[in-house]
C-alpha positions in Angstrom: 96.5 73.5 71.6 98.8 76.0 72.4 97.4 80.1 70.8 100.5 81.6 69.1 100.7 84.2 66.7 104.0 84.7 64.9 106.5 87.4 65.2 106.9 89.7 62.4 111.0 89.1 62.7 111.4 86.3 60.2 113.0 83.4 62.5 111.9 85.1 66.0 109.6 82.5 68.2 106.2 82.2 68.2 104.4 84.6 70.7 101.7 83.0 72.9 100.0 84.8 75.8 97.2 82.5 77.4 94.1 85.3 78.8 92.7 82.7 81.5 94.8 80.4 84.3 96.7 77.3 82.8 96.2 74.5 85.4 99.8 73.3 85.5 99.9 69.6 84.8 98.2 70.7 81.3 101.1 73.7 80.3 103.6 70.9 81.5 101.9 68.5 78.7 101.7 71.2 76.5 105.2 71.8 76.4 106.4 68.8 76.2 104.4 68.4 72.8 105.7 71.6 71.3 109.3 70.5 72.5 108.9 67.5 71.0 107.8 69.3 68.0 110.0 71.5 67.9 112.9 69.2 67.9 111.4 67.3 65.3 111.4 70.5 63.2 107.7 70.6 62.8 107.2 73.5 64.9 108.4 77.1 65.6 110.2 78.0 68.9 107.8 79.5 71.0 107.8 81.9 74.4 104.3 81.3 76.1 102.8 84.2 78.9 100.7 83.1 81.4 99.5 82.5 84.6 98.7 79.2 86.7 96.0 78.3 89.5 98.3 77.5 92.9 100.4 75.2 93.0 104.1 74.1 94.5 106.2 72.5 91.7 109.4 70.7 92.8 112.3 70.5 90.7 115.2 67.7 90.4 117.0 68.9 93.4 113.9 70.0 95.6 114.3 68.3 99.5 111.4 66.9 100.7 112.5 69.0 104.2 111.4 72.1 102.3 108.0 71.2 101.9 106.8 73.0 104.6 102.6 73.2 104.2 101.6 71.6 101.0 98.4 73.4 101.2 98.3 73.3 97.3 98.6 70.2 94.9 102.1 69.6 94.4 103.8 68.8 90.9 107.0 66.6 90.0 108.2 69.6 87.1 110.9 67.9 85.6 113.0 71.1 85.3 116.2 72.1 87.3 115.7 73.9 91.0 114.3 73.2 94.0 110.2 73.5 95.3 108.7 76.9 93.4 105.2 78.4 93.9 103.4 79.5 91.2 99.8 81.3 91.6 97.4 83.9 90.1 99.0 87.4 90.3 102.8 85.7 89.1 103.8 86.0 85.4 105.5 83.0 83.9 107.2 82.8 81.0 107.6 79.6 79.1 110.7 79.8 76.3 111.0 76.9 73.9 114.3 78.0 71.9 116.0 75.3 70.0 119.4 75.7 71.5 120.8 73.3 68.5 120.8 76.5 66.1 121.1 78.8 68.9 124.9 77.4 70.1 124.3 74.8 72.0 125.4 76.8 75.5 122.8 76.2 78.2 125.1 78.2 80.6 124.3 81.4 78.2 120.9 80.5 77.4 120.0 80.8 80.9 122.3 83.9 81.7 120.5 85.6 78.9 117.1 84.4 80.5 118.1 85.8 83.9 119.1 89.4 82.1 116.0 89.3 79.7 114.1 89.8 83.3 116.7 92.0 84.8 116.3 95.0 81.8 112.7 94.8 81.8 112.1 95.4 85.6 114.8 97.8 85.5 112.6 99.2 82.4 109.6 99.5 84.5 111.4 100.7 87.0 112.7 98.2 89.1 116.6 97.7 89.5 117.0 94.1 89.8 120.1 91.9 89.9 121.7 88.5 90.1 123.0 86.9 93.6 126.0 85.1 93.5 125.0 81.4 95.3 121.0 82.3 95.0 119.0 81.4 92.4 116.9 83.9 91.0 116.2 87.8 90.3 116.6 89.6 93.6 116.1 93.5 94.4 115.4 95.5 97.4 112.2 94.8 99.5 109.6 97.2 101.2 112.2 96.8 104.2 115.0 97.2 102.5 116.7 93.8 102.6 117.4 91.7 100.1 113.8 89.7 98.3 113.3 88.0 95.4 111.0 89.1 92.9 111.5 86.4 90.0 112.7 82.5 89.3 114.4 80.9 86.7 114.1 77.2 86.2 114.9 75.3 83.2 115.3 71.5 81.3 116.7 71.0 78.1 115.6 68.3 76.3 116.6 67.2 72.6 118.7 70.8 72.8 115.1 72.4 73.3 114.6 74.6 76.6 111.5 74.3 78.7 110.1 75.8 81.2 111.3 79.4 82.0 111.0 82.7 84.3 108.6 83.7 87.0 107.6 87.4 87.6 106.0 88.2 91.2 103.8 90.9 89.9 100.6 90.8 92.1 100.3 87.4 93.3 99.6 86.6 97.7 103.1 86.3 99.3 101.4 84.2 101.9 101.2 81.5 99.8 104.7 81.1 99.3 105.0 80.4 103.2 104.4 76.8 102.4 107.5 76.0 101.3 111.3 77.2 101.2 111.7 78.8 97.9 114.2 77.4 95.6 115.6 76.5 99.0 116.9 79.6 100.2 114.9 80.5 103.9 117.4 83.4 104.6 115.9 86.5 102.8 112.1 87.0 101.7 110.1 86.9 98.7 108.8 90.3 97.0 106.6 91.6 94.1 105.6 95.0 92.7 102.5 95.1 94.3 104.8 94.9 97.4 107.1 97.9 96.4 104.2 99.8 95.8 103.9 99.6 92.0 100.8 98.9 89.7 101.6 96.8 86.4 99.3 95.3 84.4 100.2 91.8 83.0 100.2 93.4 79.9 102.2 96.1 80.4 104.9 93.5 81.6 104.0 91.7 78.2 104.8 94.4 76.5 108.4 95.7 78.2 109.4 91.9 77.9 108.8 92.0 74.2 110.3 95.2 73.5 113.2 93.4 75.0 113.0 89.8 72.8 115.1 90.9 69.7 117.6 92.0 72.3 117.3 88.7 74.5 117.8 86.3 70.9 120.7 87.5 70.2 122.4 87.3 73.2 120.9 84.0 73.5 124.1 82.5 71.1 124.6 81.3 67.5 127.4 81.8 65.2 129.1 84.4 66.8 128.8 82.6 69.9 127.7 83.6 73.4 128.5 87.4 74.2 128.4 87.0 78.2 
């Protein structure tokens, strides 16, 4: 069972933040069980923090071809994207909104997911931005060129989102050698460990949640989707 404690905002999601690795096969049951219940109207939305064990997950459109060393178990996700890596180190964000009250625009839901991580690096200090034909958060590497520091993959099922963000806080870049991520090979992957910075998984809690309120409402609704 999922540990959530309620946000004091009457209507905001559920806030979960799981202290010990999530084997991934059980947070991909576990949200499918909240989505389901969520749909149903038995449960509140929900944004889930945590980390995994390694593993490669491969998305609808991941190519077998960029599979490179499947050194860790590797998981069918169900989501949208290509093959991801997700390991100790990396914060992921789960976000179960239900999109059916919420406007029903997937295309804003996940621009507002993608700039929900952009202001909190920037917030921590990390100016981060949005590539036009790559998937992803991207910002300047240890070298200078071009890296990406965060994913975004996403499903929608019943109007409910699933799945999420990925945050390259500390984890071992060499374990993303064993595939192509998200199926760009040109530029590199990054993290803050890599630039040189030291935050705490809680102190990234903590700038994402300053940011939620903020992230909801650009989210969509009545007054439709402000991007």
């Amino acid at each position: 069972m999922l540990p959530s404690t309620p946000d004091a905002a009457a209507g905001a999601p559920d806030w979960a933040v799981s202290p010990d690795l999530v084997p991934y096969r059980e947070a991909l049951a576990l949200m499918e069980a909240r989505n389901a219940a969520i749909a149903a109207g038995e449960a509140a939305e929900l944004i889930w923090l945590l980390e995994h064990p390694p593993v490669y997950t491969a998305g609808t459109s991941a190519a077998s071809a960029e599979l490179l060393d499947p050194r860790f178990e590797v998981v069918e996700a169900g989501r949208g994207g290509r093959y991801t890596y997700h390991g100790p180190g990396q914060r992921v964000g789960y976000v179960m909104l239900n999109l059916a009250r919420r406007g029903r625009d997937v295309r804003c839901f996940v621009h507002a997911l993608e700039e929900w991580v952009i202001v909190t690096l920037a917030d921590l200090g990390v100016r981060c931005w949005r590539a036009d034909g790559r998937i992803g958060i991207w910002t300047r590497g240890a070298d200078g060129r071009e890296a990406k520091i965060g994913a975004i993959g996403v499903r929608v099922r019943r109007w409910v989102t699933m799945h999420g963000f990925s945050v390259n806080l500390t984890p071992d870049l060499g374990h993303f050698a064993g595939i192509v991520p998200c199926g760009i090979d040109e530029f590199g992957v990054t993290s803050l460990a890599a630039l040189g910075m030291k935050v705490a998984p809680e102190a990234f809690d903590e700038a994402l949640r300053a940011r939620l309120e903020e992230f909801l409402a650009s989210v969509g609704g009545d007054e439709g989707c402000p991007w």
